[in-house]
C-alpha positions as YAML, in Angstrom:
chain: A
units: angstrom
residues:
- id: 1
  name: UNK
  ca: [-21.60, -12.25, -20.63]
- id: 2
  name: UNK
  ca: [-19.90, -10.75, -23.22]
- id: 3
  name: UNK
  ca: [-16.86, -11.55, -24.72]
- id: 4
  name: UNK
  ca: [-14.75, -8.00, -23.67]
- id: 5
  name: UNK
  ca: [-16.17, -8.42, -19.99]
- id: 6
  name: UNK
  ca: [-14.67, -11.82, -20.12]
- id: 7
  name: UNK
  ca: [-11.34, -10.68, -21.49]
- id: 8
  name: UNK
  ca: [-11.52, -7.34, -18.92]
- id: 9
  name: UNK
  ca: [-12.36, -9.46, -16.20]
- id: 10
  name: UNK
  ca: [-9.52, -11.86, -16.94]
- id: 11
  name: UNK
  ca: [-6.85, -9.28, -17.62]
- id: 12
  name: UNK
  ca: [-7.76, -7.69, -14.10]
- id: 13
  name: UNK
  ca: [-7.72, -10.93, -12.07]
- id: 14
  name: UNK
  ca: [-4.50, -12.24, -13.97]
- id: 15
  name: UNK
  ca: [-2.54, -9.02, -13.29]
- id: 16
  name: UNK
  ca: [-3.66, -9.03, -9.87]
- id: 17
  name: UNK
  ca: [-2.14, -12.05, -9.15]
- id: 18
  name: UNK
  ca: [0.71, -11.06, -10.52]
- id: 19
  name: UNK
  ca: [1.02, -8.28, -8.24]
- id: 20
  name: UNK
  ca: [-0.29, -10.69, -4.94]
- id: 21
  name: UNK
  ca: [2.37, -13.23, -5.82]
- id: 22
  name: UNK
  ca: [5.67, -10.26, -6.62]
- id: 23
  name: UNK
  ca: [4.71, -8.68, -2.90]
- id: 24
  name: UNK
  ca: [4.52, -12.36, -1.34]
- id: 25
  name: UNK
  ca: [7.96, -13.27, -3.06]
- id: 26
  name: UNK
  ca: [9.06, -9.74, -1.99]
- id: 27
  name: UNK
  ca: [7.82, -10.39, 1.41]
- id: 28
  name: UNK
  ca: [9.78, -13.37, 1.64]
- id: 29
  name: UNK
  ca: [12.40, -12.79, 0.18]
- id: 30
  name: UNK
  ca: [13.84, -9.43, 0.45]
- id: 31
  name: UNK
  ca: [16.20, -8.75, 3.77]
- id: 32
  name: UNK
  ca: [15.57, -5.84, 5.04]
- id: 33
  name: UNK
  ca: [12.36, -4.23, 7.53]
- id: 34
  name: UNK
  ca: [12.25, -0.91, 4.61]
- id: 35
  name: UNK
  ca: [12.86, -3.56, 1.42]
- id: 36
  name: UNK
  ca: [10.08, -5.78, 3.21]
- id: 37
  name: UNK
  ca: [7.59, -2.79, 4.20]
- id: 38
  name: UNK
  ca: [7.48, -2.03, -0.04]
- id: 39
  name: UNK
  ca: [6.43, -5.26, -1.40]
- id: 40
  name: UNK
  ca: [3.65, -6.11, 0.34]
- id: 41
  name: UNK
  ca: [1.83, -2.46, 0.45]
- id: 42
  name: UNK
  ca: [2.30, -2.43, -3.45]
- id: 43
  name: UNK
  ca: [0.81, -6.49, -3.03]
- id: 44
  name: UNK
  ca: [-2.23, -4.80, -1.10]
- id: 45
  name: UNK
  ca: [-2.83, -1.68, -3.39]
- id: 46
  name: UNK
  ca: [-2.98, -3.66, -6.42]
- id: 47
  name: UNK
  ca: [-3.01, -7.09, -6.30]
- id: 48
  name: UNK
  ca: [-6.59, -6.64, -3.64]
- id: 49
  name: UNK
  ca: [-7.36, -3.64, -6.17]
- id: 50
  name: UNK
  ca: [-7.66, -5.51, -9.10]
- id: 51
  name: UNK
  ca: [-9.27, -8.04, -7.90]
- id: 52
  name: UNK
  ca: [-12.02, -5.60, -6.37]
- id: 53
  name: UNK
  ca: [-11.84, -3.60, -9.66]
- id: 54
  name: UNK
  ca: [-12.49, -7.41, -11.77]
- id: 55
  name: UNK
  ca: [-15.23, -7.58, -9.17]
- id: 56
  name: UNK
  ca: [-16.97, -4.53, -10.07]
- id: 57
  name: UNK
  ca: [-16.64, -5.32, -13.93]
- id: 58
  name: UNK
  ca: [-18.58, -8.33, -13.26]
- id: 59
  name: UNK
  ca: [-21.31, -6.95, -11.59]
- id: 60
  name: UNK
  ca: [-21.70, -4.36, -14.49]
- id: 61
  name: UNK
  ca: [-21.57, -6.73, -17.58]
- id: 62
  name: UNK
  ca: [-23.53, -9.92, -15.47]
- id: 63
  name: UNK
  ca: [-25.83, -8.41, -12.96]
- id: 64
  name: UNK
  ca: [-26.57, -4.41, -14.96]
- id: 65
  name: UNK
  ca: [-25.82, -2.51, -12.01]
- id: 66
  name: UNK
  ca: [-22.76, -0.84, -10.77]
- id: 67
  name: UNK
  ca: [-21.28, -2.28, -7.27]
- id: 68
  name: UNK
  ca: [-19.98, 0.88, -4.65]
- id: 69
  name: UNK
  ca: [-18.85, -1.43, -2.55]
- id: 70
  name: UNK
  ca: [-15.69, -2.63, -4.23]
- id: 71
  name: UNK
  ca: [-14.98, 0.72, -5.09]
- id: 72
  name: UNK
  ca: [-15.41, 2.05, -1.18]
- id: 73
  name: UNK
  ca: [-12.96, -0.73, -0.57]
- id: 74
  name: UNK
  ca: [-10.91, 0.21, -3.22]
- id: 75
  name: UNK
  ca: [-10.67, 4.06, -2.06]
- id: 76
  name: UNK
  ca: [-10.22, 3.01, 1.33]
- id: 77
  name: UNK
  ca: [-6.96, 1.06, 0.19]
- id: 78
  name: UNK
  ca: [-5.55, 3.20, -1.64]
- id: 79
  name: UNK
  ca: [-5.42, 5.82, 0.87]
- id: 80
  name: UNK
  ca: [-4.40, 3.80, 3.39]
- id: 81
  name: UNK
  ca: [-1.66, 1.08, 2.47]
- id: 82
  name: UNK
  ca: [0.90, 3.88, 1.79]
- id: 83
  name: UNK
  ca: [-0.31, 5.72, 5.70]
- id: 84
  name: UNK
  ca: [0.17, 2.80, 7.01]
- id: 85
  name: UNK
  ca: [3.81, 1.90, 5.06]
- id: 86
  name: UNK
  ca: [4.82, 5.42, 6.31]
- id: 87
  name: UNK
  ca: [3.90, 5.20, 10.20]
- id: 88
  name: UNK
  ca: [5.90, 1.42, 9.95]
- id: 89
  name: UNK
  ca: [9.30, 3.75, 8.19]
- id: 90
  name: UNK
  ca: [9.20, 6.00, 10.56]
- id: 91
  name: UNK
  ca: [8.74, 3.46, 13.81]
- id: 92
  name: UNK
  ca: [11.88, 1.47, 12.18]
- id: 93
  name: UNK
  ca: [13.80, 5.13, 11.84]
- id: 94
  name: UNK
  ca: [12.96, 5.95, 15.79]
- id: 95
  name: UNK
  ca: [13.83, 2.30, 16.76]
- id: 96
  name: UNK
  ca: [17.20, 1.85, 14.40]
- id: 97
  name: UNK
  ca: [18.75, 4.26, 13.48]
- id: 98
  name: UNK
  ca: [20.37, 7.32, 15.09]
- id: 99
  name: UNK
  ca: [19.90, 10.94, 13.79]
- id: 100
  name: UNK
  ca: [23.29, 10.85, 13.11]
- id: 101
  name: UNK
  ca: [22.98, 7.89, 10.53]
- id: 102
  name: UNK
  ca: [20.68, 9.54, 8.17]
- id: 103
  name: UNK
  ca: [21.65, 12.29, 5.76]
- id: 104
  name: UNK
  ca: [20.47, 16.54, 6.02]
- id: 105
  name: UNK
  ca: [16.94, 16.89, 5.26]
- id: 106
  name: UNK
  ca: [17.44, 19.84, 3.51]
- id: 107
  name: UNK
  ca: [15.42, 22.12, 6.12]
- id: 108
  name: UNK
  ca: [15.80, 23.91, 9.58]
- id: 109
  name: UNK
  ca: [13.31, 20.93, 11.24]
- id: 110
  name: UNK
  ca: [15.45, 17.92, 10.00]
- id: 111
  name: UNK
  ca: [14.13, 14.84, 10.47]
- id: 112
  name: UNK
  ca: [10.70, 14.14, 12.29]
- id: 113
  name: UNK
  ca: [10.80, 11.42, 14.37]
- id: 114
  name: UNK
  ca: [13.93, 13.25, 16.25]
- id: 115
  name: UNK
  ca: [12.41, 16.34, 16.78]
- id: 116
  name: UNK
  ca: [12.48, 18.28, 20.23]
- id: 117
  name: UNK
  ca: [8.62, 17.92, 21.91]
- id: 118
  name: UNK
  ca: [7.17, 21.15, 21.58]
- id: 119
  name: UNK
  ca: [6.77, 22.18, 25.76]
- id: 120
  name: UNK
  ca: [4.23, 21.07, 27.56]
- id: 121
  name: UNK
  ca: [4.20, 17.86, 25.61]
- id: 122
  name: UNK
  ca: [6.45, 14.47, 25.89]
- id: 123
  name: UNK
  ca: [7.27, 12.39, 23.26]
- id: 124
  name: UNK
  ca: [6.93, 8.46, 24.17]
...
């Protein structure tokens, strides 16, 4: 192996442990359910991502041949962490806080999660 796969390699696996360890801290750390839900989606998206992205680099410089399969998995989390971090806000908004509590959204709908069920249909 080369001596710039080694170094790309290592950059990539170093920084994502940077990131896994910041959104475990985070995780731990921070007091709040909206403070907690940021660190460890950002943890996910790039700590798993670099590693996945390292990954892929070594395939390429060791084995010749490009690996689709960390890159499916990277796609698929990086289109998903932040879905998922936005169905969790908006569970804790329903659950916590009243519609009073939060400021105008700036449009005729307001917020979401407090909006009237269109008839015909319930909201749970």
């Amino acid at each position: 192996m080369d001596m710039i796969g080694e170094i790309l390699i290592s950059a990539a696996l170093v920084i994502s442990g940077i990131f896994g360890f910041v959104g475990s801290f985070g995780l731990v750390r921070l007091r709040h359910t909206l403070q907690r839900l940021h660190a460890p989606t950002k943890a996910t998206t790039l700590g798993v991502g670099g590693m996945l992205i390292a990954s892929m680099i070594w395939f390429y410089v060791e084995k010749d041949q490009f690996s689709f399969h960390e890159l499916l998995i990277t796609l698929f989390l990086f289109m998903t962490a932040p879905i998922t971090a936005h169905f969790i806000a908006k569970v804790y908004m329903v659950q916590s806080l009243r519609p009073d509590d939060l400021p105008d959204s700036g449009s005729e709908h307001g917020w979401s999660p407090y909006e009237e069920a269109p008839e015909g249909h319930r909201k749970p």
